[in-house]
KOLTOR-695653 format. One record per residue: residue in three letters; x, y, z of N, C-alpha, C in turn. Coordinates in pm, whole numbers, padded with zeros to 5 digits, always signed. Layout:
<recs>
ALAXYZXYZXYZ
...
</recs>
This chain:
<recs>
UNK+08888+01445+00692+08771+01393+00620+08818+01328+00489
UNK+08770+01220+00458+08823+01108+00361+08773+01206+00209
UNK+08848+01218+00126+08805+01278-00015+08784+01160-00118
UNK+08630+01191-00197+08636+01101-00277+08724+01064-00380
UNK+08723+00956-00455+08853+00922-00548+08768+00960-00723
UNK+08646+00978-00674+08571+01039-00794+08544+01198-00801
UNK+08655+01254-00894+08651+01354-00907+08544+01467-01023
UNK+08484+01526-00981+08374+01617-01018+08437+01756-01117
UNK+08433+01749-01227+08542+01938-01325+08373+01939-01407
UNK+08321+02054-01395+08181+02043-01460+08242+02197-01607
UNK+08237+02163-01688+08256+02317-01812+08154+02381-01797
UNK+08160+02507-01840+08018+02592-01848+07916+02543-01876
UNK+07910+02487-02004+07793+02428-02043+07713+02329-01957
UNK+07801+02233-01895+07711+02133-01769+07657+02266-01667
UNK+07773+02314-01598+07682+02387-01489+07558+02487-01506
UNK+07575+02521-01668+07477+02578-01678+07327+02501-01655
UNK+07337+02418-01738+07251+02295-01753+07218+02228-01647
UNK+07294+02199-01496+07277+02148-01403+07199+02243-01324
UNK+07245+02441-01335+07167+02514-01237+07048+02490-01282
UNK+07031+02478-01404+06852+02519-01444+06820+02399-01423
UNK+06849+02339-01402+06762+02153-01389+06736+02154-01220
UNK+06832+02244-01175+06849+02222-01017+06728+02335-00926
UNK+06688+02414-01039+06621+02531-00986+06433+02523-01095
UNK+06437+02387-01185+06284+02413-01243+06210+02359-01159
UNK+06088+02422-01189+05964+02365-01141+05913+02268-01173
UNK+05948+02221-01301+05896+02123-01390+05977+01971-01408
UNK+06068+02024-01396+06187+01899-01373+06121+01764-01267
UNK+06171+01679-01289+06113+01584-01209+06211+01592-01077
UNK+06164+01516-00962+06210+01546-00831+06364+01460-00850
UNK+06350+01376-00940+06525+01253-00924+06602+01339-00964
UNK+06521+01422-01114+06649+01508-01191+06718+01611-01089
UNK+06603+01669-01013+06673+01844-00944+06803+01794-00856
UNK+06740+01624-00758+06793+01573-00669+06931+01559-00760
UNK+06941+01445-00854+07100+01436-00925+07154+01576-00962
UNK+07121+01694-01039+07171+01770-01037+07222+01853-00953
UNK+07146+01843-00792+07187+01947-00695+07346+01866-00676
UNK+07348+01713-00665+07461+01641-00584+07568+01695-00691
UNK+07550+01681-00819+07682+01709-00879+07767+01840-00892
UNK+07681+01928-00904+07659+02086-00841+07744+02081-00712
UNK+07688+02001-00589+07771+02034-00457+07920+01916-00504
UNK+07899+01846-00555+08020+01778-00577+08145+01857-00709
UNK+08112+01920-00767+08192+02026-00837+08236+02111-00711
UNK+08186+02122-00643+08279+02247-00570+08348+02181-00447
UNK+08376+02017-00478+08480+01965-00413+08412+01933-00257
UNK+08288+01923-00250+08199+01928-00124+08213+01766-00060
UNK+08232+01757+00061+08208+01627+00086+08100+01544+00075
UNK+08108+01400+00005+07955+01326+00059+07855+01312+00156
UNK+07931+01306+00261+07849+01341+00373+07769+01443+00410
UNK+07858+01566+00349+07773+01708+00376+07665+01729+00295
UNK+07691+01695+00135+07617+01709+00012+07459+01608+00075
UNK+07479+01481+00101+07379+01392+00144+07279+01472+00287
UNK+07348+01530+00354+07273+01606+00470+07214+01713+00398
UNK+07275+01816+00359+07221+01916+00237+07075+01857+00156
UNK+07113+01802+00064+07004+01757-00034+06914+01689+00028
UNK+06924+01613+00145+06850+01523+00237+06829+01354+00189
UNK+06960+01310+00136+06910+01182+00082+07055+01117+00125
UNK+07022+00943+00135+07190+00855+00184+07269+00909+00146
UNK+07420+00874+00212+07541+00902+00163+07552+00838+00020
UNK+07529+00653+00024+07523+00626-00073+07466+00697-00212
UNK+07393+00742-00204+07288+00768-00314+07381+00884-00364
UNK+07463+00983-00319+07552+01064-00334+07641+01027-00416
UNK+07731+00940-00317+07829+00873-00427+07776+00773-00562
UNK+07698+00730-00585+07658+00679-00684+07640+00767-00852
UNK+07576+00889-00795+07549+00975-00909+07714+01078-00908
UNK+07789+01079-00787+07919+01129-00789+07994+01058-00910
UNK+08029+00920-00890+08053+00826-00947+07992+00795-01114
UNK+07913+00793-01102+07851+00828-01260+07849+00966-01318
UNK+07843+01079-01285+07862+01166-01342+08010+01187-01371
UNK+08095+01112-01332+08271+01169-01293+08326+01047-01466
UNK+08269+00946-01487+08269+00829-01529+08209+00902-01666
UNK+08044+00947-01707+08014+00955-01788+07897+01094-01835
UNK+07980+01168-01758+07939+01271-01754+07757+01353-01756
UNK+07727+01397-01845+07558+01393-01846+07501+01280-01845
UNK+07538+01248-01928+07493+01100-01993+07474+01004-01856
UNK+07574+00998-01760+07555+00945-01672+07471+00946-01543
UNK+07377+01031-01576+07258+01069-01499+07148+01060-01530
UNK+07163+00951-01626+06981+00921-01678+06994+00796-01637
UNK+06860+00758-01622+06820+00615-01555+06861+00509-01666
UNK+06976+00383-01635+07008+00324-01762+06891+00207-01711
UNK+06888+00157-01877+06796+00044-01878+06774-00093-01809
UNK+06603-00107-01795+06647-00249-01697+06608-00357-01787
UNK+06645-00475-01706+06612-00590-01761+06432-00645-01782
UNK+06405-00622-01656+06302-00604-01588+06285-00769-01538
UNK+06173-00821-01455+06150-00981-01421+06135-01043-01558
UNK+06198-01215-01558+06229-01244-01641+06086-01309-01636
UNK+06071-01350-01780+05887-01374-01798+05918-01507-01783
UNK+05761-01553-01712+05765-01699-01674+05674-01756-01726
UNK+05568-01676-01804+05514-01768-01871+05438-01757-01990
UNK+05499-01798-02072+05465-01819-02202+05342-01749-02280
UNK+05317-01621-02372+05189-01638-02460+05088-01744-02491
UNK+05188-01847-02533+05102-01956-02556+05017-02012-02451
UNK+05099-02021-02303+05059-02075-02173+04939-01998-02110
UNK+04946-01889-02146+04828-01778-02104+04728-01792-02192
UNK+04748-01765-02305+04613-01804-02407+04550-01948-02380
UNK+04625-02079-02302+04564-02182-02319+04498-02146-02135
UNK+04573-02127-02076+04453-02057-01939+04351-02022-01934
UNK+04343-01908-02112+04249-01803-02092+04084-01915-02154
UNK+04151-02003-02263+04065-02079-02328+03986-02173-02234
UNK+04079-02226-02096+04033-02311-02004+03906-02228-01907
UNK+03948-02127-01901+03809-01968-01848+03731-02047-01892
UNK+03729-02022-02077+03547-02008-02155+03526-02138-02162
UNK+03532-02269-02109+03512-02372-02120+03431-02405-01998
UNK+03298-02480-01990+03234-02515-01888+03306-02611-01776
UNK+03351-02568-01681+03373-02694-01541+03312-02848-01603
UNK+03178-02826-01661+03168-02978-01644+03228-03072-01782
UNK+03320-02982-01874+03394-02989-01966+03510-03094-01906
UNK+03536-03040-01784+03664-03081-01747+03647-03208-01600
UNK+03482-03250-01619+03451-03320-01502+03473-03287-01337
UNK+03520-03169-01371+03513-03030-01211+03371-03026-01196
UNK+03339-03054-01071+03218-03048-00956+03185-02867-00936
UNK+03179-02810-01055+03187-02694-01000+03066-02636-01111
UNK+02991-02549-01093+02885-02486-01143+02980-02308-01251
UNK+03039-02313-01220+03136-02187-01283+03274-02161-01171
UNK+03374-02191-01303+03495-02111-01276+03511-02008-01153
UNK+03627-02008-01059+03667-01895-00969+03843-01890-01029
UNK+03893-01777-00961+04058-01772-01031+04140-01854-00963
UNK+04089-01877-00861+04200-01996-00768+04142-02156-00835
UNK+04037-02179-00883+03983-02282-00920+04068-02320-01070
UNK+04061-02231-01117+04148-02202-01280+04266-02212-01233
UNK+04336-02168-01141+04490-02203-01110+04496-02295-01066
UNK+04409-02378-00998+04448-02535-00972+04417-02631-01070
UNK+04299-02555-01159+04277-02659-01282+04367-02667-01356
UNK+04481-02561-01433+04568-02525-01487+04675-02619-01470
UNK+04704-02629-01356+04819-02708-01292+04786-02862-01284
UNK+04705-02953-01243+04577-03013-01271+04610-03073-01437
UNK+04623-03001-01531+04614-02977-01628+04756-03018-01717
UNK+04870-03022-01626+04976-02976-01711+05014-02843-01780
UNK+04948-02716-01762+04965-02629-01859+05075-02530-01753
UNK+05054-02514-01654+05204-02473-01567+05228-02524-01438
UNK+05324-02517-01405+05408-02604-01310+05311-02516-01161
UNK+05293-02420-01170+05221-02328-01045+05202-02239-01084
UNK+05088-02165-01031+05043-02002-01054+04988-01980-00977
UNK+04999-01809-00969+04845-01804-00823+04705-01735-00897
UNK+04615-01750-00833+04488-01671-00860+04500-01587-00906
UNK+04598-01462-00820+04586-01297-00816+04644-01281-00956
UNK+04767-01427-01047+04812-01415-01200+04694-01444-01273
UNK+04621-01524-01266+04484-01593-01331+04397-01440-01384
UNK+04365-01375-01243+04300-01329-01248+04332-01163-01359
UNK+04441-01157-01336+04508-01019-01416+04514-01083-01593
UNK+04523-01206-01586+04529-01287-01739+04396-01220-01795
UNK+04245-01269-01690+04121-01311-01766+04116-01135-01790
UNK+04137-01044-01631+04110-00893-01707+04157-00800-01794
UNK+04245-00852-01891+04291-00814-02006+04214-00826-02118
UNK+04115-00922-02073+04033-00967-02188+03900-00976-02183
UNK+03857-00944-02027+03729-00889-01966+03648-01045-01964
UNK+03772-01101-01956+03667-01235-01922+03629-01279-01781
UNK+03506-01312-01732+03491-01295-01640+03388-01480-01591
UNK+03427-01553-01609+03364-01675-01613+03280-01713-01468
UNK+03300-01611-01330+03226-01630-01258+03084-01602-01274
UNK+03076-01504-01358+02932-01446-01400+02868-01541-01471
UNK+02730-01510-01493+02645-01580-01564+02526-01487-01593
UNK+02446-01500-01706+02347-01471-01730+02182-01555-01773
UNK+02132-01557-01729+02029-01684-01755+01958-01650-01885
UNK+01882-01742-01951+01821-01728-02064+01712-01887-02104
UNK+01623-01810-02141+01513-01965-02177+01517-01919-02306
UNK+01477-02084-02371+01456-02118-02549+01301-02065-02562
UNK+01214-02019-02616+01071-02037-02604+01025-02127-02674
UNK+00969-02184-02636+00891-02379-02639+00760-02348-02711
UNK+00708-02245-02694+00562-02197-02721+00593-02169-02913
UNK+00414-02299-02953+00502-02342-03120+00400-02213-03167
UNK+00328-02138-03111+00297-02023-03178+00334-01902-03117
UNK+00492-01874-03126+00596-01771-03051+00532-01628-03092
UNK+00540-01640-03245+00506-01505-03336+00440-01469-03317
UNK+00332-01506-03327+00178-01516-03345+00158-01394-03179
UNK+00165-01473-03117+00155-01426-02929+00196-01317-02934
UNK+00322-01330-02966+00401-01151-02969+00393-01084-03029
UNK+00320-01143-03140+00324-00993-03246+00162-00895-03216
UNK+00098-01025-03149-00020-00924-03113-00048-00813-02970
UNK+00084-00922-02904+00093-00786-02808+00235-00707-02848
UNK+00259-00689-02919+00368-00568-02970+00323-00440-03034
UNK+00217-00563-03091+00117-00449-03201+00038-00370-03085
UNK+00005-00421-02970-00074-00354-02907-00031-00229-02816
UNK+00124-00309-02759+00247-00146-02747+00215-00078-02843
UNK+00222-00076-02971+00209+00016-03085+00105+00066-03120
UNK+00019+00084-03016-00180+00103-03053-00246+00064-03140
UNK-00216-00077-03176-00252-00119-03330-00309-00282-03264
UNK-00457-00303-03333-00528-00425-03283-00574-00465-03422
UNK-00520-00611-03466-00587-00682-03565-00534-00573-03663
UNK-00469-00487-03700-00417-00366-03815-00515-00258-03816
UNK-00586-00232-03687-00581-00131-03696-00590-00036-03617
UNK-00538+00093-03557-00525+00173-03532-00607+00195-03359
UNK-00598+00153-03244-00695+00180-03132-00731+00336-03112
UNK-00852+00324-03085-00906+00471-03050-00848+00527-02946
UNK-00911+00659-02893-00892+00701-02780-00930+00669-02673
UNK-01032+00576-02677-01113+00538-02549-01078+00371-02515
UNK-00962+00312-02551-00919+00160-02594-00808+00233-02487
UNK-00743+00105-02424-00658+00098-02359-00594-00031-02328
UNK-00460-00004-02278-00347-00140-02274-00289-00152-02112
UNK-00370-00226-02036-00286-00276-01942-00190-00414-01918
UNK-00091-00377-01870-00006-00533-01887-00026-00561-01747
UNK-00049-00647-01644-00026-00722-01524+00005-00843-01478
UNK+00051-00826-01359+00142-00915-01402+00129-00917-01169
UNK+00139-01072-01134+00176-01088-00964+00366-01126-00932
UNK+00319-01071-00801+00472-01102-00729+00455-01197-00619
UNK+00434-01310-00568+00423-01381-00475+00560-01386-00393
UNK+00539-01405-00250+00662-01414-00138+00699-01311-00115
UNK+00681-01200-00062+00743-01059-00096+00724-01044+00073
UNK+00839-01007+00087+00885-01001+00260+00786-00873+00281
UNK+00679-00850+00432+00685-00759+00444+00778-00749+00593
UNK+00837-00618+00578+00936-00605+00676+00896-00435+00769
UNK+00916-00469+00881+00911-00285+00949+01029-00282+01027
UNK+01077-00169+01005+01177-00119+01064+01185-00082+01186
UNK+01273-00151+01257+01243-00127+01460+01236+00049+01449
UNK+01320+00134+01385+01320+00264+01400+01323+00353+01273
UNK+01241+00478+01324+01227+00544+01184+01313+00584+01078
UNK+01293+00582+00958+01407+00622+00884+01475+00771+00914
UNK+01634+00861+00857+01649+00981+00909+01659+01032+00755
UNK+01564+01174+00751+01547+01223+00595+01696+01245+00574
UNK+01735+01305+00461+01834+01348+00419+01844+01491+00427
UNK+01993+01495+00402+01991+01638+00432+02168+01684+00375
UNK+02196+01795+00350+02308+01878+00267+02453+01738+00313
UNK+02503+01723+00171+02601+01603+00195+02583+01464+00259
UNK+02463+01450+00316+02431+01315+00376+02289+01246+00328
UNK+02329+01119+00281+02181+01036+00261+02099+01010+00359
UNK+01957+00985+00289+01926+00937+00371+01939+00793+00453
UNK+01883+00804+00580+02005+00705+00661+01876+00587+00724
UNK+01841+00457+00691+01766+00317+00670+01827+00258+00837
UNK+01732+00255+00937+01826+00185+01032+01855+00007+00979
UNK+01925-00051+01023+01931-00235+01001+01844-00296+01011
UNK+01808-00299+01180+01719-00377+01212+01590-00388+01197
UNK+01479-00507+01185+01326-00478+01120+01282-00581+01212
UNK+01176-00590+01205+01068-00682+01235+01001-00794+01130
UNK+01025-00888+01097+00912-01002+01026+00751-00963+00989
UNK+00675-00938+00902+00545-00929+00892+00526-01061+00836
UNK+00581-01186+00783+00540-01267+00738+00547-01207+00562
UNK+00486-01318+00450+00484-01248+00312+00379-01274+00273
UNK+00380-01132+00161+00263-01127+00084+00250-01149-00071
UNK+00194-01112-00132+00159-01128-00270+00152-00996-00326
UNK+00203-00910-00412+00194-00793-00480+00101-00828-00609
UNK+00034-00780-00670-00024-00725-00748-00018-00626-00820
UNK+00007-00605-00975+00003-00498-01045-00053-00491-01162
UNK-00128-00365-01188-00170-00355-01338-00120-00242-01383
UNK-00048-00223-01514+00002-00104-01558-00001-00071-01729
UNK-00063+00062-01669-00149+00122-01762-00020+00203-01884
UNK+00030+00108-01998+00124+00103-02071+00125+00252-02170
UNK+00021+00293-02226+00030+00425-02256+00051+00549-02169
UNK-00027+00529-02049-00076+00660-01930+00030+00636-01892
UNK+00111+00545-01847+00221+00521-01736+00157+00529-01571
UNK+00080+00471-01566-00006+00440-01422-00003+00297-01435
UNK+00044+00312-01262+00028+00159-01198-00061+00150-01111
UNK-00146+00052-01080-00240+00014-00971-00171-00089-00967
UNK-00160-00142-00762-00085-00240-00738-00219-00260-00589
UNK-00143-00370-00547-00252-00393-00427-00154-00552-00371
UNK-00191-00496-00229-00133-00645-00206-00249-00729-00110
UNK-00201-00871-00163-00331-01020-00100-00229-01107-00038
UNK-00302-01163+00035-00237-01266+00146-00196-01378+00050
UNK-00206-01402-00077-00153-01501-00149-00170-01427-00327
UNK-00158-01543-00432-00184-01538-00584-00288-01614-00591
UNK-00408-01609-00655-00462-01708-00708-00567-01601-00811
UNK-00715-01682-00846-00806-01631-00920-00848-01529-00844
UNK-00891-01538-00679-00945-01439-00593-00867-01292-00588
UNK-00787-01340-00585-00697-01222-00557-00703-01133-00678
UNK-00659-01179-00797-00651-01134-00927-00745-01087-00960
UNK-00831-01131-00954-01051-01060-00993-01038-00944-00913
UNK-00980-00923-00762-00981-00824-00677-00895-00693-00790
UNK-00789-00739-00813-00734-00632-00918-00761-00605-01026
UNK-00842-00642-01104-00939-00620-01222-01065-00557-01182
UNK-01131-00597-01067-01220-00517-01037-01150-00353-00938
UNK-01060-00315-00904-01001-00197-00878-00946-00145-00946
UNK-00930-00157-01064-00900-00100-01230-01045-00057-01307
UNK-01089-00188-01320-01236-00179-01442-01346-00096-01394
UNK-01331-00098-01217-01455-00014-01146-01434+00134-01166
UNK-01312+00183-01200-01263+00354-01224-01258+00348-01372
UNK-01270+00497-01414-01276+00597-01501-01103+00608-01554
UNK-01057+00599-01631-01181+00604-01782-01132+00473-01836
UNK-01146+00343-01737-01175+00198-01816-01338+00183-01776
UNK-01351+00198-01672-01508+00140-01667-01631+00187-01816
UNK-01619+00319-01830-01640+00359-01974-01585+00302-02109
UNK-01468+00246-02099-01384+00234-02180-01451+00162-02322
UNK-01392+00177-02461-01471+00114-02582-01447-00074-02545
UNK-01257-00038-02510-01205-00260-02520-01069-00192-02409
UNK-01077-00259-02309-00976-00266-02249-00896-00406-02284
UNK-00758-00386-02300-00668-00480-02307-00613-00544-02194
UNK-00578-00598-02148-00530-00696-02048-00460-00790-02142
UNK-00285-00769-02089-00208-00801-02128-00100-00862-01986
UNK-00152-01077-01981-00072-01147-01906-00015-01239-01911
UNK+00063-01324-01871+00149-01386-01841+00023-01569-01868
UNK+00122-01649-01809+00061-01794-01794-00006-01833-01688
UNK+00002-01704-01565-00001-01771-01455-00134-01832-01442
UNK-00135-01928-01321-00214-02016-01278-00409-01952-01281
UNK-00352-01783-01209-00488-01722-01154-00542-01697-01335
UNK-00475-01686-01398-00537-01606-01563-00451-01655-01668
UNK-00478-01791-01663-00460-01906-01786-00566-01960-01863
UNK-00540-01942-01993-00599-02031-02061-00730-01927-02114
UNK-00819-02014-02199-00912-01978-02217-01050-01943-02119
UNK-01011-02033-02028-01175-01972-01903-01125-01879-01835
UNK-00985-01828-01822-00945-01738-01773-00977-01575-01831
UNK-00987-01587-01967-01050-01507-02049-01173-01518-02061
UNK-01246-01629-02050-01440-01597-02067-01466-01550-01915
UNK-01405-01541-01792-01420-01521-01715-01431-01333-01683
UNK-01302-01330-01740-01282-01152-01747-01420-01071-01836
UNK-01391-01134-01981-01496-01094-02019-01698-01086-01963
UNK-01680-01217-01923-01849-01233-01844-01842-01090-01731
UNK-01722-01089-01684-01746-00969-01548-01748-00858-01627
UNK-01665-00814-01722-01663-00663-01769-01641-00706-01919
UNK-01750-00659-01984-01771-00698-02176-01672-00622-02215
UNK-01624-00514-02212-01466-00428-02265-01394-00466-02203
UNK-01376-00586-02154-01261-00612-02110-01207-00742-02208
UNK-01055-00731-02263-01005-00870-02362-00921-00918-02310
UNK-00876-01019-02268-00739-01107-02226-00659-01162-02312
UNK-00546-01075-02323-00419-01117-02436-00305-01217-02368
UNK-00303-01324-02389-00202-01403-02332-00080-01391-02406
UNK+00070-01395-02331+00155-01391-02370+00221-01499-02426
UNK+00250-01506-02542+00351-01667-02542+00451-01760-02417
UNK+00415-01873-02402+00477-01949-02316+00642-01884-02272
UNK+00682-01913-02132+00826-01818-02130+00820-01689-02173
UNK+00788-01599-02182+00797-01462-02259+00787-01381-02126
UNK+00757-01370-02011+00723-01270-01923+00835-01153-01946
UNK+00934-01135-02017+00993-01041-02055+00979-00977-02179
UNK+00816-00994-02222+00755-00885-02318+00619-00849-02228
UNK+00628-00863-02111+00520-00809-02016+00605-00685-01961
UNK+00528-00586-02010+00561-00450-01997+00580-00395-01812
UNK+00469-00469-01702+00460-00418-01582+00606-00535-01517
UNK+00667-00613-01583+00761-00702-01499+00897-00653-01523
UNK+00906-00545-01636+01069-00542-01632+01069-00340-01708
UNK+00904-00260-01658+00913-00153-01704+00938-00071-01586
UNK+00974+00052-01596+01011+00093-01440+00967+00297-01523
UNK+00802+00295-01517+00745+00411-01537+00830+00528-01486
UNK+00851+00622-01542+00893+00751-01514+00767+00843-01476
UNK+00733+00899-01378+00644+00956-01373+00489+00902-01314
UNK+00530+00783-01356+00414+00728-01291+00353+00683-01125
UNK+00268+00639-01100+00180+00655-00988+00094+00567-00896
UNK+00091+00535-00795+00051+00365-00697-00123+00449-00731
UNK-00163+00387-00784-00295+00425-00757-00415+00348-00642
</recs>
């Protein structure tokens, strides 16, 4: 059997140091592994045997044989790497990252928002690197949480008496009419329609839930054609009355004012509020002499133009509350 030409003399102090590295719990798995080989290689053990023993290549044997014989402890720690040589520039990445927050139609790209393969061809496109791929693009923008596929929408409000609109229905969230204070028998509904609303039935029944498993929605449905939702919601109580009509218009809408105003405790009520939107069915001013002629406590607060996101029933989601 061939003997190595790297010879293994360990002093007390290593073998001490090698048994306990070779026998912790805590030690990492490379260390126990290098220490067992030099251990069997002190006692003059062959490579071959030591590598069957420990369970790892011959090579891998002689390597740490070889370095420990060369540089003793020292020669059993992982020496330093170079690592991949960088290809591209701080500067080159920051001007990538700037090409992100810049609109497509900045750059006369046919494109409605940025994707990461779109940015790596614009890039290149560009002069700013010779090639890149997406999957680099994309590790660039999430360092910096930029995310240019997204979007969020937003309107200017056009409506030249903005304040005015909102501050009287804010005040009215706040039980406060004209400054002052609404009674107990005053109330605030906001309503607000949903037109197009799929109705759908499910070829088969849903399966309840049960310990570790959801409940389980089959796929397939049936078409009902769509309807129109309806809602009024009662902003202090947290009650919704909803109802659905074969369309939106004035008809429909009177139908949901009269299934509110006909119950207790608005039909009694001192001033019911009605708090809506622009739409077509309850615009304007005859839209309000209209409410009022049917039910005298009843007031129609219009919202400022664009605003349906200070309409409390379009973006509130009641806790507790109830389909009446």
């Amino acid at each position: 059997m061939m003997c190595s030409p790297y010879v293994v003399l360990l002093n007390n102090t290593e073998e001490t140091t090698l048994r306990r590295r070779a026998n912790s719990a805590r030690a990492s798995q490379r260390d126990v592994l290098r220490a067992r080989i030099v251990l069997a290689a002190g006692q003059d053990t062959p490579n071959a045997q030591i590598a069957t023993t420990v369970g790892v290549h011959v090579d891998t044997v002689r390597k740490w044989r070889r370095r420990f014989s060369k540089d003793g402890m020292d020669g059993l720690r992982d020496r330093p790497r170079s690592g991949r040589p960088r290809q591209f520039t701080p500067a080159t990445v920051a001007e990538v990252k700037a090409l992100a927050c810049e609109l497509p139609a900045m750059s006369e790209t046919p494109l409605a928002k940025w994707s990461c393969p779109e940015l790596a061809r614009e890039a290149v496109d560009r002069g700013l690197v010779v090639s890149v791929s997406a999957s680099t693009v994309r590790r660039w923008l999430a360092k910096d949480a930029i995310k240019p596929w997204q979007h969020r929408t937003w309107i200017f409000p056009r409506d030249p008496n903005f304040a005015t609109k909102a501050a009287h229905v804010l005040d009215l969230y706040e039980r406060l009419f004209e400054g002052h204070a609404l009674r107990a028998d005053e109330y605030v509904i906001s309503a607000d329609e949903k037109p197009g609303v799929q109705a759908r039935r499910r070829i088969h029944a849903n399966l309840p839930t049960g310990p570790g498993r959801a409940m389980r929605v089959e796929h397939e449905y049936v078409r009902g054609g769509t309807l129109a939702y309806l809602a009024a919601y009662d902003v202090h109580r947290a009650r919704v009355f909803g109802r659905c009509e074969p369309t939106t218009g004035i008809a429909p809408f009177t139908n949901l004012v009269d299934q509110l105003m006909t119950t207790e405790p608005y039909a009694s009520a001192r001033r019911v509020f009605w708090v809506v939107d622009n739409g077509s069915s309850h615009r304007g001013w005859t839209a309000a002499k209209r409410l009022t002629d049917a039910y005298p406590n009843a007031v129609m607060i219009h919202l400022p133009v664009h605003a349906s996101w200070l309409n409390q029933v379009s973006v509130n989601r009641p806790s507790g509350g109830r389909l009446a």
